[in-house]
C-alpha positions as CSV (number, residue, x, y, z in Angstrom):
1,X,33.9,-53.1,44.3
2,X,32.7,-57.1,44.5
3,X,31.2,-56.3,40.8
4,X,34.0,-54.4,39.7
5,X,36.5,-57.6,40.7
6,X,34.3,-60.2,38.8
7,X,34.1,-57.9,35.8
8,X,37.9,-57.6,36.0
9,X,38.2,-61.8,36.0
10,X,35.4,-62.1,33.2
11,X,38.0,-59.8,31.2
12,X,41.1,-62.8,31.9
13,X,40.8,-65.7,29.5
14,X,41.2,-68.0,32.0
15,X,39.0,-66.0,34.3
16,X,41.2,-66.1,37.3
17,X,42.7,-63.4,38.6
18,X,45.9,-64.0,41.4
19,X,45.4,-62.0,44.4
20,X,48.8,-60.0,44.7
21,X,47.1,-58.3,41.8
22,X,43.9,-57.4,44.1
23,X,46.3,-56.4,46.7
24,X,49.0,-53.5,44.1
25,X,45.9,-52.8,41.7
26,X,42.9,-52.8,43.8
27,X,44.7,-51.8,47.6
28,X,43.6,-54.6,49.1
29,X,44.5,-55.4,52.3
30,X,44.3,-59.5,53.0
31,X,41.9,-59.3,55.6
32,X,39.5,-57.6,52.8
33,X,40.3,-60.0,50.3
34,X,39.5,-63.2,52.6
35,X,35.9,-60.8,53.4
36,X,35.9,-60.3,49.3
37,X,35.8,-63.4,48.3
38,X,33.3,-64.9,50.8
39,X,30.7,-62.0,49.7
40,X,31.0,-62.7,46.2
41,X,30.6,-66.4,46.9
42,X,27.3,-65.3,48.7
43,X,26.5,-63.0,45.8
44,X,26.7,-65.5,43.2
45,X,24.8,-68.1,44.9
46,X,22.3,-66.1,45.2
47,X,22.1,-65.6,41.7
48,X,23.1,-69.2,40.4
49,X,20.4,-71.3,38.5
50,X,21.1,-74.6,37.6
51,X,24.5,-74.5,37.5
52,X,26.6,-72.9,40.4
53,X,28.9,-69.8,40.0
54,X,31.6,-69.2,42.6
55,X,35.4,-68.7,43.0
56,X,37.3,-70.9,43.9
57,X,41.3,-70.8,44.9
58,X,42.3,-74.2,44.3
59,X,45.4,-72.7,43.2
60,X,47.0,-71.1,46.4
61,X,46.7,-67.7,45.9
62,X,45.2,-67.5,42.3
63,X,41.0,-66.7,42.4
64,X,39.8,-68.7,39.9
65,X,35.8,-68.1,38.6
66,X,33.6,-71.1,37.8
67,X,30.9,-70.5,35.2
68,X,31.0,-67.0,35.2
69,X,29.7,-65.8,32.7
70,X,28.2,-61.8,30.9
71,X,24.8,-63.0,31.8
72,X,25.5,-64.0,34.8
73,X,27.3,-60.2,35.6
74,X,24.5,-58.5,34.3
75,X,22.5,-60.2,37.0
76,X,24.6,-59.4,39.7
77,X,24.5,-56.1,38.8
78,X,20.7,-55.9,38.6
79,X,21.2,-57.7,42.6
80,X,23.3,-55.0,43.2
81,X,21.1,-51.7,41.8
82,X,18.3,-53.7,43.4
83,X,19.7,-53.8,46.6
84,X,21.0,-50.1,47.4
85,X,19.3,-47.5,49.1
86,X,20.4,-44.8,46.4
87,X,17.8,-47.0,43.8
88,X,14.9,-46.6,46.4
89,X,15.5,-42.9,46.6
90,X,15.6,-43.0,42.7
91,X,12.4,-44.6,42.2
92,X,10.8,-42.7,44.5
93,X,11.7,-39.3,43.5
94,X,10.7,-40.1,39.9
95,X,8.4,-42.6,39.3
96,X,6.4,-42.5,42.9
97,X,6.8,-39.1,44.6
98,X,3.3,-37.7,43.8
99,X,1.5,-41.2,44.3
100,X,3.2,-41.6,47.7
101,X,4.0,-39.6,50.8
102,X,7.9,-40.1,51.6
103,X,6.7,-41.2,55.2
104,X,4.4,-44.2,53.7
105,X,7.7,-45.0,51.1
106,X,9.7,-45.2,53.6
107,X,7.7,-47.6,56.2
108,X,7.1,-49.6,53.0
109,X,10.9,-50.1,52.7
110,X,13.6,-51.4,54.6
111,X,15.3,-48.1,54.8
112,X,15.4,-45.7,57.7
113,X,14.4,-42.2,58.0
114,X,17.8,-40.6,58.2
115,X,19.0,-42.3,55.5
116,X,16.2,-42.1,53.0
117,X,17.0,-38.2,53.4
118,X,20.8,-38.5,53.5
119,X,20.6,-40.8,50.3
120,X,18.7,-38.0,48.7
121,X,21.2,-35.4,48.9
122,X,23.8,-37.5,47.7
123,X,21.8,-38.7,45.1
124,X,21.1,-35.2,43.5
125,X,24.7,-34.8,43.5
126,X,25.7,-37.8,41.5
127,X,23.0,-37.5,39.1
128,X,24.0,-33.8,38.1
129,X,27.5,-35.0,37.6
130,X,26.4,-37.3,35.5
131,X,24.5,-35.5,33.3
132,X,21.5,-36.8,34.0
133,X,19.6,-33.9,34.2
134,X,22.0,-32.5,30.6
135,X,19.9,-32.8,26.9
136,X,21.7,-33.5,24.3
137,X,20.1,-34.0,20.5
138,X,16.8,-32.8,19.9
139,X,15.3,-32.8,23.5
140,X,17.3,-29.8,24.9
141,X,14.1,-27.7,25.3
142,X,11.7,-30.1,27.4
143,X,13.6,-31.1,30.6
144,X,11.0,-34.0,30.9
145,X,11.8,-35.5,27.7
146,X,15.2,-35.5,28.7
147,X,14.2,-37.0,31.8
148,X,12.5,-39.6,30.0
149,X,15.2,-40.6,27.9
150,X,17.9,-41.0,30.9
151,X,15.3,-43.3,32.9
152,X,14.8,-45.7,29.7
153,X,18.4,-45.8,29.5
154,X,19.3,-46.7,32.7
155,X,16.1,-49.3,33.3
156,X,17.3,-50.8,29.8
157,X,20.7,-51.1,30.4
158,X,19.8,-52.4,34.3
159,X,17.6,-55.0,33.5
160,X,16.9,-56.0,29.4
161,X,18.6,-59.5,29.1
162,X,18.2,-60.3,33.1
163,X,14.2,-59.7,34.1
164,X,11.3,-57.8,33.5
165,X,10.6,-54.2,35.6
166,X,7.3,-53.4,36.7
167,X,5.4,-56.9,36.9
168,X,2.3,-55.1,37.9
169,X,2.1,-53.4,34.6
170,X,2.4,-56.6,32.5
171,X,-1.5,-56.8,32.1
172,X,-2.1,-53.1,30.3
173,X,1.3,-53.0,28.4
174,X,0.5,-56.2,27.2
175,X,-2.9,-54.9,25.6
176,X,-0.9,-52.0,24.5
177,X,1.6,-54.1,22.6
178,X,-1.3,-56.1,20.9
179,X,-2.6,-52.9,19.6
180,X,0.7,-51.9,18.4
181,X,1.2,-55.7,16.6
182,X,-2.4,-54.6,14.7
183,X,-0.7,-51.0,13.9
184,X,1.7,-52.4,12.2
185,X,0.4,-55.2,10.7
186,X,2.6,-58.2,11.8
187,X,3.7,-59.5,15.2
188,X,6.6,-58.0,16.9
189,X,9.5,-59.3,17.2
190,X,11.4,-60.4,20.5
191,X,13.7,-57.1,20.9
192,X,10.5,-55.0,20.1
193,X,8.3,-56.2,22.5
194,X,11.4,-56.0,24.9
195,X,12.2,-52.6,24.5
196,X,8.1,-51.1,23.7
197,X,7.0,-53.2,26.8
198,X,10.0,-50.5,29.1
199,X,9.3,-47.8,27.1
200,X,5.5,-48.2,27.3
201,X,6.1,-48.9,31.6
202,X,8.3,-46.0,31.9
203,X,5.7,-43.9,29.9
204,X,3.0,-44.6,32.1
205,X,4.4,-44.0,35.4
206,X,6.0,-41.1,34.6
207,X,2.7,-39.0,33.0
208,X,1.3,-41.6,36.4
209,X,3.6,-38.8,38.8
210,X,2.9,-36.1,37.2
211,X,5.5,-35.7,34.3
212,X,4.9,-32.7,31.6
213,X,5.8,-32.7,28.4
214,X,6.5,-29.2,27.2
215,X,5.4,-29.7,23.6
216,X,4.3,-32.3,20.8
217,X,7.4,-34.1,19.8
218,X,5.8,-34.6,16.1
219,X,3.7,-32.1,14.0
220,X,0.7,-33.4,14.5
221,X,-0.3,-32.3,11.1
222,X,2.3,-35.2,10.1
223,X,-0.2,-37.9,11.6
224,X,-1.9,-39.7,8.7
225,X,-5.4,-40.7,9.5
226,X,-4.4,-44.4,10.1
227,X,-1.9,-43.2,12.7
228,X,-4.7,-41.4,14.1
229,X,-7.1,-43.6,14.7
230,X,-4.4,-46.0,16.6
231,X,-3.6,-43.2,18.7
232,X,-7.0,-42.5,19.3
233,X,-7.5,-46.3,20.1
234,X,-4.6,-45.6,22.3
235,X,-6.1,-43.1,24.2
236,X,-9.7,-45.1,24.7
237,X,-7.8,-48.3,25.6
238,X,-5.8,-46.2,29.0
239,X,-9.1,-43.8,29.6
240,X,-10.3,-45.6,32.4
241,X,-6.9,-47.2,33.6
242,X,-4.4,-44.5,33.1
243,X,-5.9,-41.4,31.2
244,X,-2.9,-40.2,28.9
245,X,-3.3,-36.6,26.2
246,X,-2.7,-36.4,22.3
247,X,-0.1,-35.0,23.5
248,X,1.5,-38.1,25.4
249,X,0.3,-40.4,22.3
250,X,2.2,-38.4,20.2
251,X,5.5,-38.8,22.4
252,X,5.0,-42.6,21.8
253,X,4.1,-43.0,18.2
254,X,7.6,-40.4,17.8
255,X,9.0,-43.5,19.6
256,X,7.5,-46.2,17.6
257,X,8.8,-43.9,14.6
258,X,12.2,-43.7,15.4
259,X,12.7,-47.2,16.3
260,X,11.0,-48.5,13.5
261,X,7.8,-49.6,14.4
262,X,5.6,-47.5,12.3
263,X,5.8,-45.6,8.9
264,X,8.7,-44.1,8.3
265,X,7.9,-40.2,7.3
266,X,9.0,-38.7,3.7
267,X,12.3,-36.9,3.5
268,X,10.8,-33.7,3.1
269,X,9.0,-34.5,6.5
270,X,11.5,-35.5,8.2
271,X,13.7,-32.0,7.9
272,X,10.9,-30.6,9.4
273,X,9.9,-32.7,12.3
274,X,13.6,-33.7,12.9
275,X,15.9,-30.8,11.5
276,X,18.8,-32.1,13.6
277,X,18.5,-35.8,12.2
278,X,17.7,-34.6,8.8
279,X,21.0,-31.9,9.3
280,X,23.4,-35.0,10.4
281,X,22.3,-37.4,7.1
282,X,23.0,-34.4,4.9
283,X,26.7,-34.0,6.2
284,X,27.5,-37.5,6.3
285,X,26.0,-37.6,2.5
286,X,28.5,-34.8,1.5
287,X,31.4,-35.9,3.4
288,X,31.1,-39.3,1.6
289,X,31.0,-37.6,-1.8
290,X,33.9,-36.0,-0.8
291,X,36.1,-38.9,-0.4
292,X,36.4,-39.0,-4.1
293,X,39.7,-40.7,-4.4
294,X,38.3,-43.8,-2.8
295,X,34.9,-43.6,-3.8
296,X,33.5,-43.0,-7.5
297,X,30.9,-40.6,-6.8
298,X,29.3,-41.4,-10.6
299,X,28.8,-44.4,-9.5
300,X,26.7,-43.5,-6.4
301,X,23.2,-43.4,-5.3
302,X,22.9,-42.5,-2.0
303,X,18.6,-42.8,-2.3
304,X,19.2,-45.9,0.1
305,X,21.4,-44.9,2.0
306,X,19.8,-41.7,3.2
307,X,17.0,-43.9,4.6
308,X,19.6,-45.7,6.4
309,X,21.1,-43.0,7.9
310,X,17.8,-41.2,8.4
311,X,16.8,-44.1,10.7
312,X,20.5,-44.2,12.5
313,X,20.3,-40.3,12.7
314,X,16.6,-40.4,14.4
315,X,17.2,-42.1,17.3
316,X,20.9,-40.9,17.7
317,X,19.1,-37.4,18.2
318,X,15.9,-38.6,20.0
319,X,16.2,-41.6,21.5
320,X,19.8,-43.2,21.4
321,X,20.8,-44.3,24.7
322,X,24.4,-45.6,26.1
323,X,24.8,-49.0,23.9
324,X,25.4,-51.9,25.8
325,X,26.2,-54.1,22.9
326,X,28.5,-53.7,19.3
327,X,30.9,-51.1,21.2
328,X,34.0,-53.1,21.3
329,X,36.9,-50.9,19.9
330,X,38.9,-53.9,19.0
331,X,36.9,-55.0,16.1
332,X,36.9,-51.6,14.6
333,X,40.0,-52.5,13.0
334,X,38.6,-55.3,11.0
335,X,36.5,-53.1,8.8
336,X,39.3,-50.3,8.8
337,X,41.4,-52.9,7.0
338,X,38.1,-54.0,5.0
339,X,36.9,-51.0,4.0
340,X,39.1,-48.1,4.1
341,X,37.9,-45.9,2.6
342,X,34.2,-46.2,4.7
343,X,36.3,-45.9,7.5
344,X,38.4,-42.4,6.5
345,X,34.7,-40.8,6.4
346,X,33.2,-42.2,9.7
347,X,36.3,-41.7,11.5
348,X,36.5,-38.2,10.2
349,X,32.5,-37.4,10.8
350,X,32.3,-38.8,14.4
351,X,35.1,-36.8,15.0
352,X,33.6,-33.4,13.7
353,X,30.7,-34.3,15.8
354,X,33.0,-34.7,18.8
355,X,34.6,-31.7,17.9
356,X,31.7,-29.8,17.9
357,X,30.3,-30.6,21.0
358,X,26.5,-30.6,20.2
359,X,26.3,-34.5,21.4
360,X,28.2,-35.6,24.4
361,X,29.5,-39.1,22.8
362,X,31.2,-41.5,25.4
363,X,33.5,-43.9,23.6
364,X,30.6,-47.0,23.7
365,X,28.5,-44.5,21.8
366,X,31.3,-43.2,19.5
367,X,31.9,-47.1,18.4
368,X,28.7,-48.2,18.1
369,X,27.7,-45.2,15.7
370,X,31.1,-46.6,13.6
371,X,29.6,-50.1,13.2
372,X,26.0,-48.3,12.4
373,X,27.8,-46.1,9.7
374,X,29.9,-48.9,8.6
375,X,26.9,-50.8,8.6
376,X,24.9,-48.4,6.8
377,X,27.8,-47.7,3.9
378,X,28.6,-51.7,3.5
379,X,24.4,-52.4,2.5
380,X,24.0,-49.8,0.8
381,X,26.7,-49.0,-1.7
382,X,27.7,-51.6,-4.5
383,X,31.1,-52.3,-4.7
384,X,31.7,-51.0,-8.2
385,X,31.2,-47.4,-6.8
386,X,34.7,-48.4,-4.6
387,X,37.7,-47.1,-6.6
388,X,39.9,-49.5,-4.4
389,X,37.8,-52.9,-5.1
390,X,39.9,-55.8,-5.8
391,X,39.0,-57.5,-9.6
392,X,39.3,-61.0,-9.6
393,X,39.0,-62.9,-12.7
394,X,37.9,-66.7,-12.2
395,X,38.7,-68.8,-15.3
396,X,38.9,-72.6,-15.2
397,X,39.4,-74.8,-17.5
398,X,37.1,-77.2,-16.3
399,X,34.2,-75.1,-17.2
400,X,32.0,-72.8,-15.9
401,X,30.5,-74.9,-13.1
402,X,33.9,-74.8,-11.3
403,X,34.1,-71.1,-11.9
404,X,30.7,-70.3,-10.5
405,X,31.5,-72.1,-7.5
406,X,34.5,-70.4,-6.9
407,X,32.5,-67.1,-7.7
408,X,29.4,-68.3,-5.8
409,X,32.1,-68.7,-3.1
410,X,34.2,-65.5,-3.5
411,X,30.2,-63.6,-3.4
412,X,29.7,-64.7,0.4
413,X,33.6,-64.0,0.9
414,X,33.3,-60.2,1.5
415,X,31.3,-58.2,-1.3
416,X,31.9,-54.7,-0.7
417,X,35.9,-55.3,-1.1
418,X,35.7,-57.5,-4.5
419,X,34.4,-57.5,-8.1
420,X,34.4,-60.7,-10.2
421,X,35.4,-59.9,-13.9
422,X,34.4,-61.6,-17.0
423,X,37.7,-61.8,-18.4
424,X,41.5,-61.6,-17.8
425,X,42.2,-57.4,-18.5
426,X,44.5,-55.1,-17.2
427,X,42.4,-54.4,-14.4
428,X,42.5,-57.7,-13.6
429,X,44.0,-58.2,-10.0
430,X,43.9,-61.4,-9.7
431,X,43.5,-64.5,-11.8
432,X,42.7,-67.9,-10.0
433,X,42.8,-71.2,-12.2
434,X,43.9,-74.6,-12.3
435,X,46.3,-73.8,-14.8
436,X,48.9,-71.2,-14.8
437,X,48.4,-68.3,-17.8
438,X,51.6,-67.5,-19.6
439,X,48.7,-65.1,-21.5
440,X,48.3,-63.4,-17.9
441,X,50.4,-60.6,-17.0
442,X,48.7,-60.7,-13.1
443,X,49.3,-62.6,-9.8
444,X,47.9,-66.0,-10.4
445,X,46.4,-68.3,-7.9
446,X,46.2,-71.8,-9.2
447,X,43.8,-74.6,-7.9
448,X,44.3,-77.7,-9.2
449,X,41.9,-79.5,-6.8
450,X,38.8,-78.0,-4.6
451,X,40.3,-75.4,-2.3
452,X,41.1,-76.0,1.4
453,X,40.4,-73.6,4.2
454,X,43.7,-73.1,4.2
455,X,43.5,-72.4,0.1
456,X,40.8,-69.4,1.2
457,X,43.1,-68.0,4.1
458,X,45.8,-67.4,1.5
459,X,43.5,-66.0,-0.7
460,X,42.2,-63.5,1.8
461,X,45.3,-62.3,3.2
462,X,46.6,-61.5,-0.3
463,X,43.1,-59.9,-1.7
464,X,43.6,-57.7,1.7
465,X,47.6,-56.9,1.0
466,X,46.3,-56.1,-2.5
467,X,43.7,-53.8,-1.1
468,X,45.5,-52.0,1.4
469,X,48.0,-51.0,-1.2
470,X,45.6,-50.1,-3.8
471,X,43.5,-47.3,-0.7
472,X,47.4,-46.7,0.2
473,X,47.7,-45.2,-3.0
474,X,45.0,-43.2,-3.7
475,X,45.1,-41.5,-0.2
476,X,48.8,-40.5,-1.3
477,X,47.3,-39.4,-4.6
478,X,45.3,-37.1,-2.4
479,X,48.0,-35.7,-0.4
């Protein structure tokens, strides 16, 4: 509740929050939201640094939060996980229960008996209505791998950003990581080591208690030697700390594939090791060359974009967990506006996929696949192959040094919505100058001095009107 409450007032743009509104939204009675606020006070002085979070109601009846902030939620949530006896059960059913007899866990924790076991049964009954036990993707065979990927989700959405899980295994995944770094040839970057160094502690403990994998993830026949020999280096560098199989290697270097941090396989591959990855690029390739009102599919090469959506499609069917991050709903519409006609086949795709069921896509996972896709499409496909692209024609009579910095400009604007012509024609769509064209039959945008930010707004919001109009079109051409 206390966490629900502060997430509520991070929400407000003043983050206050007036407490009639605790009382009609929440049911709140005013003893419980006096004992409210004094345990969040508690709460976030436990977590406050060097500069002090807490509510305060200087305004009679109006909560008001002082430095609250994202970060600072995600560490009270961590406080709170941290804290609960349904987390101790957790960890002890899957990352401890063959190291550790139940009575030595429990003595070892500040948890009694009675509730250790109480907490268990109510624990097996949220985590089956949760799915947790539920594959989706490639993993529906091997109830351990789908294990497996629910624990990384939940340990990386718990702590990454707040602290580091697992302190005691710093020292091994720390030699692991170095061999990874000499795998691939360069050091790793910031997010990689964050979310190897999980993966690689989650890994551990799990083959550590006795997890089983029911089969190789990858064909091993797919291993080139050089992968090989680093799993084999792998294997010597855990043999007399944590012994781990070809098999287990394999599960990581399918990792380290899938999240980029080793060679990416061919195409022809790739259908075989990942048929339902390779199965999802192939739709969204032929749904995109059926958009052909909006998209000129002579104009395409989807060579790039394949890889693109190869990578996207590899860890949505292996190891895509619940995004914490590029899953807000509300900027969707700035690229549907953008690029409509990217948007008419994502839209449509993610809902065939919903549709069909196969993957169970919560809304966080539905949006963040859009910006992926969108993503994808923007990078990858020059805007000449869009049949709605707005030409603008830059021609000033100062010379070509004040043209190409209005181009130069107009090339950092937004290049997947707008092509720069040569010359005034009847595709023009635009013509900016700092004269007006009586030899110009087009909307004419004159600049007789450098332009303002106010001059680019302008500019924007009639490139977009244009735009809209144009896609408005050719959709209605379709119908």
């Amino acid at each position: 509740m206390t966490y629900g409450i502060l997430h509520a007032i991070l929400q407000q743009g003043g983050l206050t929050m007036a407490k009639t509104t605790l009382s009609d939204d929440w049911g709140l009675t005013t003893y419980q939201i006096n004992k409210y606020f004094e345990a969040i006070n508690a709460d976030l002085h436990t977590i406050s640094q060097e500069t002090p979070i807490y509510l305060d109601e200087t305004q009679r009846g109006v909560w008001h939060a002082n430095s609250l902030t994202t970060y600072a939620l995600q560490r009270l949530g961590l406080l709170y996980l941290q804290r609960s006896n349904a987390f101790l059960v957790f960890e002890y059913r899957f990352l401890y229960s063959q190291q550790q007899s139940k009575r030595d866990y429990i003595d070892s924790h500040a948890i009694s008996t009675p509730v250790f076991y109480a907490t268990s049964t109510e624990l097996d009954k949220l985590l089956h209505a949760a799915g947790f036990f539920t594959a989706s993707g490639d993993g529906a065979e091997d109830a351990e791998y789908t294990l497996r990927l629910h624990l990384f989700e939940l340990y990386y959405t718990a702590y990454t950003g707040v602290t580091t899980p697992f302190p005691s295994m710093n020292a091994v995944v720390e030699e692991l990581l170095q061999l990874c770094a000499d795998f691939i040839g360069a050091p790793l970057r910031p997010t990689q080591i964050t979310k190897l160094s999980l993966f690689l502690k989650l890994w551990l403990l799990r083959v550590k208690n006795g997890g089983t994998l029911a089969a190789d993830r990858l064909d091993p026949t797919l291993l080139d030697k050089p992968a090989q020999a680093f799993l084999q280096r792998v294997q010597r560098l855990l043999a007399d700390k944590q012994p781990v199989s070809a098999r287990e290697t394999n599960y990581l270097y399918t990792f380290m594939i899938t999240q980029g941090l080793a060679p990416a396989i061919a195409p022809e591959q790739l259908r075989v090791a990942f048929p339902a990855a390779a199965r999802l690029s192939r739709d969204f390739i032929q749904a995109l060359q059926s958009q052909g009102e909006l998209i000129d599919r002579s104009r395409l090469n989807t060579s790039q974009l394949h890889i693109s959506l190869d990578s996207i499609h590899l860890q949505f069917t292996t190891f895509f967990i619940e995004p914490t991050t590029f899953i807000d709903p509300t900027q969707v519409s700035f690229f549907q506006d953008l690029y409509p006609g990217f948007d008419a086949v994502i839209t449509g795709f993610i809902q065939d996929l919903q549709q069909a069921g196969t993957f169970a896509l919560s809304q966080n996972m539905a949006v963040n696949l859009y910006f992926s896709y969108m993503f994808a499409l923007i990078s990858a496909i020059p805007p000449r192959a869009l049949n709605d692209v707005v030409a603008i024609c830059v021609d000033f009579s100062q010379g070509v040094l004040y043209s190409d910095y209005v181009i130069q400009t107009l090339a950092a604007f937004s290049h997947a919505h707008i092509v720069i012509e040569d010359n005034a024609s009847d595709t023009t769509d635009i013509y900016i100058s700092d004269f007006h064209s009586d030899l110009v039959d087009r909307p004419q945008v004159i600049w007789q001095n450098p332009p303002t930010p106010n001059d680019w707004t302008n500019l924007a919001d009639m490139i977009l009107a244009i735009k809209q109009e144009k896609t408005k079109g050719l959709l209605q051409g379709r119908a």
